[in-house]
N, CA, C and O atoms as a DFTB+ gen file, in Angstrom:
516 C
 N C O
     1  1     -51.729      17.581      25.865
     2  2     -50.622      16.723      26.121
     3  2     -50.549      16.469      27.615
     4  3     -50.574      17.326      28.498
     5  1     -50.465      15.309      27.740
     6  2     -50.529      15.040      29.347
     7  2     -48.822      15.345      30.158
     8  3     -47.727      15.443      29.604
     9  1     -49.104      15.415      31.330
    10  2     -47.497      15.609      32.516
    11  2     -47.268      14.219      32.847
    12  3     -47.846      13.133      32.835
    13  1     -45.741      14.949      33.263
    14  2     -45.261      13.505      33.400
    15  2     -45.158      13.760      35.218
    16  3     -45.010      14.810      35.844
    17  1     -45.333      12.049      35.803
    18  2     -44.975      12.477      37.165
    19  2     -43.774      13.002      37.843
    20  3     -42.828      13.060      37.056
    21  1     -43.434      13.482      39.267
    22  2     -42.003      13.844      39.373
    23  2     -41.077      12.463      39.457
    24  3     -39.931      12.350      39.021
    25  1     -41.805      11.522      40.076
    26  2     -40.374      10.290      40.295
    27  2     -39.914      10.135      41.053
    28  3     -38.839       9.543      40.953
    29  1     -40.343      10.509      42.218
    30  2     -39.879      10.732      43.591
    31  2     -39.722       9.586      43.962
    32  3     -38.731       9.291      44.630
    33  1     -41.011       8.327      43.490
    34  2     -40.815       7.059      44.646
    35  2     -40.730       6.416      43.604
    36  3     -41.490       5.448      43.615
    37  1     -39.823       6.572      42.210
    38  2     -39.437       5.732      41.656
    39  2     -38.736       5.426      41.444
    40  3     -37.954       6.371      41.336
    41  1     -37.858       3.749      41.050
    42  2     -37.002       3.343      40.739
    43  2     -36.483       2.591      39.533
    44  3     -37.195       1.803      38.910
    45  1     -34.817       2.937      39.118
    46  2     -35.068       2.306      37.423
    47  2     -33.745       1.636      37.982
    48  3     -32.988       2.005      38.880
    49  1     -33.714       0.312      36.990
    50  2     -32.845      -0.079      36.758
    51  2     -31.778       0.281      35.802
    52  3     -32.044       0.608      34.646
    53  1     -30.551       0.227      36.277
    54  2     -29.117       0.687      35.993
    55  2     -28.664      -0.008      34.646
    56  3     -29.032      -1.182      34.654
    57  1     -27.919       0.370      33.379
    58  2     -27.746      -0.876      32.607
    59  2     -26.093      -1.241      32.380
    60  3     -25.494      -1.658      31.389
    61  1     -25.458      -0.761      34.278
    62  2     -24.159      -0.519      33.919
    63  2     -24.233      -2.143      34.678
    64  3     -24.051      -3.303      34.307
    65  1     -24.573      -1.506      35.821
    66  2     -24.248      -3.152      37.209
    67  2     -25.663      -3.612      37.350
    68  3     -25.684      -4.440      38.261
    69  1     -27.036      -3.410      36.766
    70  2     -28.673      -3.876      36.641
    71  2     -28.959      -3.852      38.231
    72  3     -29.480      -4.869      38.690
    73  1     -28.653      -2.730      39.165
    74  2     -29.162      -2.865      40.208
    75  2     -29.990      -1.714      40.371
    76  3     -29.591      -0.770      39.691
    77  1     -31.229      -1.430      41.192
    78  2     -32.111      -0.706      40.881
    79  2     -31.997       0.386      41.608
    80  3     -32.335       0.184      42.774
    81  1     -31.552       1.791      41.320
    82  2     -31.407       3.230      41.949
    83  2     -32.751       4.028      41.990
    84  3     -33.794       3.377      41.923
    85  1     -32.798       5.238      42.084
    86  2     -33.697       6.451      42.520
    87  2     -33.642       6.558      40.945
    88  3     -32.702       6.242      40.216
    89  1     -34.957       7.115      40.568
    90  2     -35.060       7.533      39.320
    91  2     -34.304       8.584      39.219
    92  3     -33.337       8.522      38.459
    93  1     -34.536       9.636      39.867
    94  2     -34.247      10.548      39.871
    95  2     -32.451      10.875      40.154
    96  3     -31.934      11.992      40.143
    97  1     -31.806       9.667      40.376
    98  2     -30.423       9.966      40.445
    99  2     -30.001       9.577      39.239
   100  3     -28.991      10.212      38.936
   101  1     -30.353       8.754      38.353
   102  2     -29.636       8.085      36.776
   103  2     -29.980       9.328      35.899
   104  3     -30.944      10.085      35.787
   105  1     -28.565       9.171      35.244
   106  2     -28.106      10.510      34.448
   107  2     -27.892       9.247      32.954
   108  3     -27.515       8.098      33.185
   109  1     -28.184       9.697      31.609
   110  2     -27.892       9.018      30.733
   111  2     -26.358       9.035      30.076
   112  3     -25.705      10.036      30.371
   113  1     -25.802       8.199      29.350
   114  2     -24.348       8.562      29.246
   115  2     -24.238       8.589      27.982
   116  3     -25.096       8.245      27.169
   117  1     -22.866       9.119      27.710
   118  2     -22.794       9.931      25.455
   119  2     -23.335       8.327      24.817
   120  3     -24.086       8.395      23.844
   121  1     -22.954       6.837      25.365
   122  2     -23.384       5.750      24.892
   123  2     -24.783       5.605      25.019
   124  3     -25.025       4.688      24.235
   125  1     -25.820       5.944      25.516
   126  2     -27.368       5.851      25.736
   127  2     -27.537       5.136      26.599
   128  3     -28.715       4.807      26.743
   129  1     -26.596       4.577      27.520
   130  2     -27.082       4.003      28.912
   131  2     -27.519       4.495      29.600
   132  3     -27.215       5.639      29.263
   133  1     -28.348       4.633      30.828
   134  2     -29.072       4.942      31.480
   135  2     -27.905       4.412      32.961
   136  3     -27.483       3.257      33.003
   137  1     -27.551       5.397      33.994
   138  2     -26.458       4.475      35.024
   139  2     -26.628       5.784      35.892
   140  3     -26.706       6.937      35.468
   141  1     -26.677       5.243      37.524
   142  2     -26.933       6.033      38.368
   143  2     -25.162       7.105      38.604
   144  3     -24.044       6.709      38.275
   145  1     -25.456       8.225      39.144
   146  2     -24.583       8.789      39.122
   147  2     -23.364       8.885      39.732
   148  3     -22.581       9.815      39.537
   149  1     -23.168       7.942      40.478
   150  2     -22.070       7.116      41.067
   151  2     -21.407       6.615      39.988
   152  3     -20.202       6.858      39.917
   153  1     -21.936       5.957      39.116
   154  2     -21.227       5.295      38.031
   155  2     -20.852       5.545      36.595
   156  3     -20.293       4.841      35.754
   157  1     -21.499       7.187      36.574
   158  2     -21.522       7.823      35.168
   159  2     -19.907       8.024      34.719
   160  3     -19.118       8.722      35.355
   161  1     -19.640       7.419      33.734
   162  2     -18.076       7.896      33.363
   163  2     -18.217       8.973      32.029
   164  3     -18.916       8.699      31.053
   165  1     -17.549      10.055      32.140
   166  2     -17.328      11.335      30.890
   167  2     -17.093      10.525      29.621
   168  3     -16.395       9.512      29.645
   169  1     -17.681      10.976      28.511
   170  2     -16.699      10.562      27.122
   171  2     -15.139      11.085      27.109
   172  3     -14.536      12.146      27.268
   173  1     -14.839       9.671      26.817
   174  2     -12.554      10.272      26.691
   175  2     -13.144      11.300      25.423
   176  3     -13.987      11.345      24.526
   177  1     -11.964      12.131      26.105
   178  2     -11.427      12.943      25.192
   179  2     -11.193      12.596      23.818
   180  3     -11.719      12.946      22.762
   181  1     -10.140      11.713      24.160
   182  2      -9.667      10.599      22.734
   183  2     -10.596      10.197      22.099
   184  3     -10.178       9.490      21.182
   185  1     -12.011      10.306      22.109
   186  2     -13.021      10.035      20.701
   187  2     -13.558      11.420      20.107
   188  3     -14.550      11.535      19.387
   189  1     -12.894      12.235      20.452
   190  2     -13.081      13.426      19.846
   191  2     -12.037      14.484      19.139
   192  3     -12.225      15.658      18.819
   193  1     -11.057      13.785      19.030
   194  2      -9.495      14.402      18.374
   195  2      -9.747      15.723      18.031
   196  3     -10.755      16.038      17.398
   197  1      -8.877      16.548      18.413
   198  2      -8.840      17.906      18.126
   199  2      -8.189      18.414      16.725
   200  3      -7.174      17.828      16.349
   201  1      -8.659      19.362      16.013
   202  2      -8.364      19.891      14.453
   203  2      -6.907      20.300      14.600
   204  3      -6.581      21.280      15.271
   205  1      -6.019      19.509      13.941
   206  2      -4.766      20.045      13.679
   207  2      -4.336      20.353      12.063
   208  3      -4.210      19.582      11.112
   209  1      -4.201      21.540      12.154
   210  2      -3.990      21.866      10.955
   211  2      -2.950      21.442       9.733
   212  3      -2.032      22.228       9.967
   213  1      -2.641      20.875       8.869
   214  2      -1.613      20.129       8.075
   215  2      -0.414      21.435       7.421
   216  3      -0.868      22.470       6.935
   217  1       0.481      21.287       7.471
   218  2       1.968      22.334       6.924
   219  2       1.439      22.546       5.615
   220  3       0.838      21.573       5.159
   221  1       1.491      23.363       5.032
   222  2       1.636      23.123       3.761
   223  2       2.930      22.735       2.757
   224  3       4.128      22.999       2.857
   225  1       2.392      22.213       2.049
   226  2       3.279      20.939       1.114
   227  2       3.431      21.917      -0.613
   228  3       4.211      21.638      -1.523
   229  1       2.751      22.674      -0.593
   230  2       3.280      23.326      -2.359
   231  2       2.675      24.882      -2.329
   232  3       1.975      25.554      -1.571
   233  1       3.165      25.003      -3.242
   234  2       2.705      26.674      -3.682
   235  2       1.217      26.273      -4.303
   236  3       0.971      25.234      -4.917
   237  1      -0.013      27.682      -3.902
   238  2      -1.436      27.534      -4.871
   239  2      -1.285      28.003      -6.149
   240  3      -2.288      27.668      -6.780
   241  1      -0.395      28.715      -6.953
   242  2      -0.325      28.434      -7.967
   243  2       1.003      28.318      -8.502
   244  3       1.502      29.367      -8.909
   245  1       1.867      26.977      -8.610
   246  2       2.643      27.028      -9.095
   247  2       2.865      26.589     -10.634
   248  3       1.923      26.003     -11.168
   249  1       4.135      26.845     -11.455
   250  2       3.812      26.312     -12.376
   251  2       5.139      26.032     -12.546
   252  3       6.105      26.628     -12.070
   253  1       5.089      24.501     -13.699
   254  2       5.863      23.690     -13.326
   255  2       7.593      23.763     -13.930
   256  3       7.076      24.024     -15.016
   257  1       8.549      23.770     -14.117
   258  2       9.517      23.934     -15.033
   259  2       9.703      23.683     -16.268
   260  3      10.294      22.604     -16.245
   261  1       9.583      23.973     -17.283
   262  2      10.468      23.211     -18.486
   263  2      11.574      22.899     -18.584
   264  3      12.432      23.668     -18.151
   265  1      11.997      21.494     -19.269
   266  2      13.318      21.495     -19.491
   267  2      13.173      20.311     -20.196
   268  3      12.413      19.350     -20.080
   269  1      14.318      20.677     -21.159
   270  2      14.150      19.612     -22.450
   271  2      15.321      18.591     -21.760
   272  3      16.466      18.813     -21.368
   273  1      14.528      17.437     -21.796
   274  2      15.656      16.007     -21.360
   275  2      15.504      15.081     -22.357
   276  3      14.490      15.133     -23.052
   277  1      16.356      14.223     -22.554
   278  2      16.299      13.251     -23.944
   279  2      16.725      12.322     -23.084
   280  3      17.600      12.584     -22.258
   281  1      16.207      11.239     -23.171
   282  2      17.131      10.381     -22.777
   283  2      17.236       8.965     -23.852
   284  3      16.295       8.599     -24.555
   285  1      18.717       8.216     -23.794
   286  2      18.825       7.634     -24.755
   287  2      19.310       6.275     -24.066
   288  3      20.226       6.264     -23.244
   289  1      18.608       5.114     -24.475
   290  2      19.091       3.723     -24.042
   291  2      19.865       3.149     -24.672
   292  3      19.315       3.153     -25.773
   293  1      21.256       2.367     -24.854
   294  2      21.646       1.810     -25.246
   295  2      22.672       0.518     -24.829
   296  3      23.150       0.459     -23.696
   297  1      22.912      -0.339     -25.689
   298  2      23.627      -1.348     -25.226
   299  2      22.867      -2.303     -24.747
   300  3      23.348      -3.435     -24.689
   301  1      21.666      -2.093     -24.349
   302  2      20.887      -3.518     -23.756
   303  2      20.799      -4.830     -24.332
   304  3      20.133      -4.880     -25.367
   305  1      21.297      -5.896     -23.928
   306  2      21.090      -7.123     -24.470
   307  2      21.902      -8.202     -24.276
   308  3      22.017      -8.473     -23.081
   309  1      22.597      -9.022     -25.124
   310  2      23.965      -9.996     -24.848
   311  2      24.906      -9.734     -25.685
   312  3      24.755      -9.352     -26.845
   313  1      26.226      -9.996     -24.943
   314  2      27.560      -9.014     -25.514
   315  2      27.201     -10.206     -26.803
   316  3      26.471     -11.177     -26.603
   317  1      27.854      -9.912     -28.097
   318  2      27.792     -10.375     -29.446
   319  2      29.009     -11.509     -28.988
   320  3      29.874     -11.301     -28.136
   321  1      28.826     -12.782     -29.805
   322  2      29.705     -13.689     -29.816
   323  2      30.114     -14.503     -28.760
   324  3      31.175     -15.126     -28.724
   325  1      28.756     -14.471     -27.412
   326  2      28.836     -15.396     -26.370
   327  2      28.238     -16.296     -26.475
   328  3      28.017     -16.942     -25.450
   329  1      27.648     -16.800     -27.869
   330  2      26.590     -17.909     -27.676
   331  2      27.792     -18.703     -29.157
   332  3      28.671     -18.225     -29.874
   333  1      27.155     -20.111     -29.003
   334  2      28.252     -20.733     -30.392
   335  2      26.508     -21.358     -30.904
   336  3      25.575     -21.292     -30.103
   337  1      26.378     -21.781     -31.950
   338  2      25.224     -22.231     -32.474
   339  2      25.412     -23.798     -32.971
   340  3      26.476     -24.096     -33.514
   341  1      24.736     -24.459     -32.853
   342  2      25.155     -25.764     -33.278
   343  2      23.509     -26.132     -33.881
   344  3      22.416     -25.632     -33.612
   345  1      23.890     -27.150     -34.732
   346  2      23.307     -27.294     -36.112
   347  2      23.063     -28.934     -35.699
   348  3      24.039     -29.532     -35.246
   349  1      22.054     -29.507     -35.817
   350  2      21.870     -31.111     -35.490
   351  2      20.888     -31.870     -36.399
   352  3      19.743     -31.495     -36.144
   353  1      20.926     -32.914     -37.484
   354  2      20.125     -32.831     -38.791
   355  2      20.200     -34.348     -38.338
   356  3      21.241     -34.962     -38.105
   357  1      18.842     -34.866     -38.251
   358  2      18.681     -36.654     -38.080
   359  2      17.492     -36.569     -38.797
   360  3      16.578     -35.751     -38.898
   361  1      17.821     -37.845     -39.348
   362  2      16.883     -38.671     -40.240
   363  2      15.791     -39.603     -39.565
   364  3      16.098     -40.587     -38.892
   365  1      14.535     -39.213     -39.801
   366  2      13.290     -40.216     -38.885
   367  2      13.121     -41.252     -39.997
   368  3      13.460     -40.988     -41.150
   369  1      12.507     -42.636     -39.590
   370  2      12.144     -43.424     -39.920
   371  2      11.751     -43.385     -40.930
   372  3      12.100     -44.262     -41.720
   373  1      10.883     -42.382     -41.328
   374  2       9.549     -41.879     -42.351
   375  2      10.119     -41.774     -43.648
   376  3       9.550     -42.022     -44.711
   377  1      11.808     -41.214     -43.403
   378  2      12.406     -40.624     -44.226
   379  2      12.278     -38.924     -44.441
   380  3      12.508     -38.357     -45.509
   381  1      11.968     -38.429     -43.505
   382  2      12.032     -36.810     -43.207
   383  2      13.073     -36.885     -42.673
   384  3      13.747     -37.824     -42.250
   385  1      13.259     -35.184     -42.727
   386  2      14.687     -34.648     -42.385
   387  2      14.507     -33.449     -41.338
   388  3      13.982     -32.372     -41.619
   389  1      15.081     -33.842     -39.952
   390  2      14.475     -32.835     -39.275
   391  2      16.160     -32.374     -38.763
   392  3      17.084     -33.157     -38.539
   393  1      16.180     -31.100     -38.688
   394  2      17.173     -30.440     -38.027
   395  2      16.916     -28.830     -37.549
   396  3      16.340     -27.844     -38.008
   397  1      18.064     -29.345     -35.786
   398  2      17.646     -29.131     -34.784
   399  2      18.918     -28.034     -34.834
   400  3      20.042     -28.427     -35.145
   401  1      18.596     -26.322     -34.431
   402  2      19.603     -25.234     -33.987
   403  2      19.332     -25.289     -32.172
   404  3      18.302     -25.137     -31.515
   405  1      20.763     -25.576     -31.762
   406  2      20.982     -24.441     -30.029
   407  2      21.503     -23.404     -30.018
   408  3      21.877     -22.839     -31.046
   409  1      21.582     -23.130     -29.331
   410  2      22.556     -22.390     -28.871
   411  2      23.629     -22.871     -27.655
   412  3      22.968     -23.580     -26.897
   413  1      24.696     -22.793     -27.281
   414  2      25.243     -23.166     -26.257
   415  2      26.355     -21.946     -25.928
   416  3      27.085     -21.407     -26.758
   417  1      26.284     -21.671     -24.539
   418  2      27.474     -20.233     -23.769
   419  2      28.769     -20.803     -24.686
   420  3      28.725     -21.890     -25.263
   421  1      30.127     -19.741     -24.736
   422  2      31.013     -20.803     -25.327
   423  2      31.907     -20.886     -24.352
   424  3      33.107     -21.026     -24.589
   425  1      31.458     -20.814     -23.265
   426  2      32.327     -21.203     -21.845
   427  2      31.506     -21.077     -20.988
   428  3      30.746     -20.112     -20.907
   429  1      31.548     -22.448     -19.887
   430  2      30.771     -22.504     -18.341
   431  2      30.850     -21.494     -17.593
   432  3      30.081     -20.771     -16.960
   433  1      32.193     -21.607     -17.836
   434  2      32.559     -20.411     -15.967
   435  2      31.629     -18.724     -16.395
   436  3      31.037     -17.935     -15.659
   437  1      31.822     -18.723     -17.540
   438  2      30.888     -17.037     -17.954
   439  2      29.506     -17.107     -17.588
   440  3      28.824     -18.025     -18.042
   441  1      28.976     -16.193     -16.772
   442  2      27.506     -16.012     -16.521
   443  2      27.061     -16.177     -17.660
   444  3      27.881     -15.856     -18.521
   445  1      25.593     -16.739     -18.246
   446  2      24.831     -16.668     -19.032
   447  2      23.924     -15.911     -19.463
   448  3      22.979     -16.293     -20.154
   449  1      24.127     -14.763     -19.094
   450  2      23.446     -13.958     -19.728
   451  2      24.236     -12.401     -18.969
   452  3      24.695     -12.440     -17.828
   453  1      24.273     -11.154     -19.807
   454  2      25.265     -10.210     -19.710
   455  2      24.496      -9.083     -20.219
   456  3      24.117      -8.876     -21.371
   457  1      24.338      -8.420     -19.212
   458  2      23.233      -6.926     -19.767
   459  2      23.688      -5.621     -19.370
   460  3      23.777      -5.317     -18.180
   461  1      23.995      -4.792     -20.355
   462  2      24.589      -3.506     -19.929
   463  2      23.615      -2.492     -20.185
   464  3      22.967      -2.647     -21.220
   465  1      23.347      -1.430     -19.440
   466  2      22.204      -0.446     -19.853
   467  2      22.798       1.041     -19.426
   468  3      22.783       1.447     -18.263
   469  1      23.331       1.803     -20.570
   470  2      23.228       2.982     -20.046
   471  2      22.072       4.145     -20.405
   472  3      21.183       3.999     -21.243
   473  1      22.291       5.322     -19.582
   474  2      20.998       6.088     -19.215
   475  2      21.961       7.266     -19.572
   476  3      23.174       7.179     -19.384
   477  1      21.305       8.469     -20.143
   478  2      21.578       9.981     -20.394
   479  2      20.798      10.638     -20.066
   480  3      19.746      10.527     -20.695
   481  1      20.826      11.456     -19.175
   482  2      20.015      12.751     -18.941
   483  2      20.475      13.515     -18.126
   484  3      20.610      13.450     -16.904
   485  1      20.751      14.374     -18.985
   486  2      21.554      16.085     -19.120
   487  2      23.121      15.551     -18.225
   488  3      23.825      14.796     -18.896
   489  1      23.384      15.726     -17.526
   490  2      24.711      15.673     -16.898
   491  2      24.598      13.949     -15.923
   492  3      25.447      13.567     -15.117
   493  1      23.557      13.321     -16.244
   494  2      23.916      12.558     -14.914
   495  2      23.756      11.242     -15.825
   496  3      22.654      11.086     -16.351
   497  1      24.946      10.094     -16.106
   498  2      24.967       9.075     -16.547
   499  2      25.052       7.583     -15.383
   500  3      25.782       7.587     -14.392
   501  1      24.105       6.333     -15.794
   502  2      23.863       5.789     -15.228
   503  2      24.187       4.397     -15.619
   504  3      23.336       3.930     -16.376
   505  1      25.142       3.611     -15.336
   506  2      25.476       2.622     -15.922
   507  2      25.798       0.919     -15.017
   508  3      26.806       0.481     -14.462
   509  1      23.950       0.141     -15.297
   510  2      24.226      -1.249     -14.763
   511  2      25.229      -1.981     -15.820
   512  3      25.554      -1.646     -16.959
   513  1      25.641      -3.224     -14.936
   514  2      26.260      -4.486     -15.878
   515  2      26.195      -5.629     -14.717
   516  3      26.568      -6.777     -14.959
């Protein structure tokens, strides 16, 4: 295997500012540049974050509670007797008989539609409208 020379009267170019130093003064940097030692900057700290350990969040063996909960929905839907139904029966040309059901609110000013939902479980009741 052959030697390498010392480098004494040589010079490399820099690949920070491309101006040409002493071989022998360019130090390489954690990026693989090659930059005389005037211009070598350390790796930040900050790309190397230090191990912080996390709290712990549960027991390694826990096990979980029982408890019997039921829960029961009821009431969901439209209060009974807010809609009126109307019935509409016309005669086509053809001589068929077509008739037509709506529905209509049986008053404007009442929201159109009315939903109550309650919730049971164990002591704690929960009631939209």
């Amino acid at each position: 295997m052959g030697r390498y020379v010392s480098g004494r009267f040589a010079l490399r170019i820099s690949d920070r500012d491309g101006m040409a130093y002493p071989y022998n003064e360019m130090v390489q940097e954690w990026t693989g540049a090659w930059v005389h030692i005037s211009e070598y900057e350390p790796k930040s700290p900050l790309l190397n974050p230090t191990n912080h350990p996390t709290d712990a969040q549960s027991l390694e063996h826990a096990k979980p509670q029982i408890a019997d909960a039921t829960i029961e929905v009821g009431a969901v839907g439209v209060t009974p007797n807010f809609f009126q139904t109307l019935d509409e029966t016309t005669t086509l040309s053809d001589g068929s008989v077509v008739t037509v059901k709506s529905m209509m609110p049986l008053s404007i000013q009442q929201p159109s539609r009315i939903t109550k939902m309650q919730s049971f479980l164990g002591n704690v009741t929960v009631s939209t409208s």
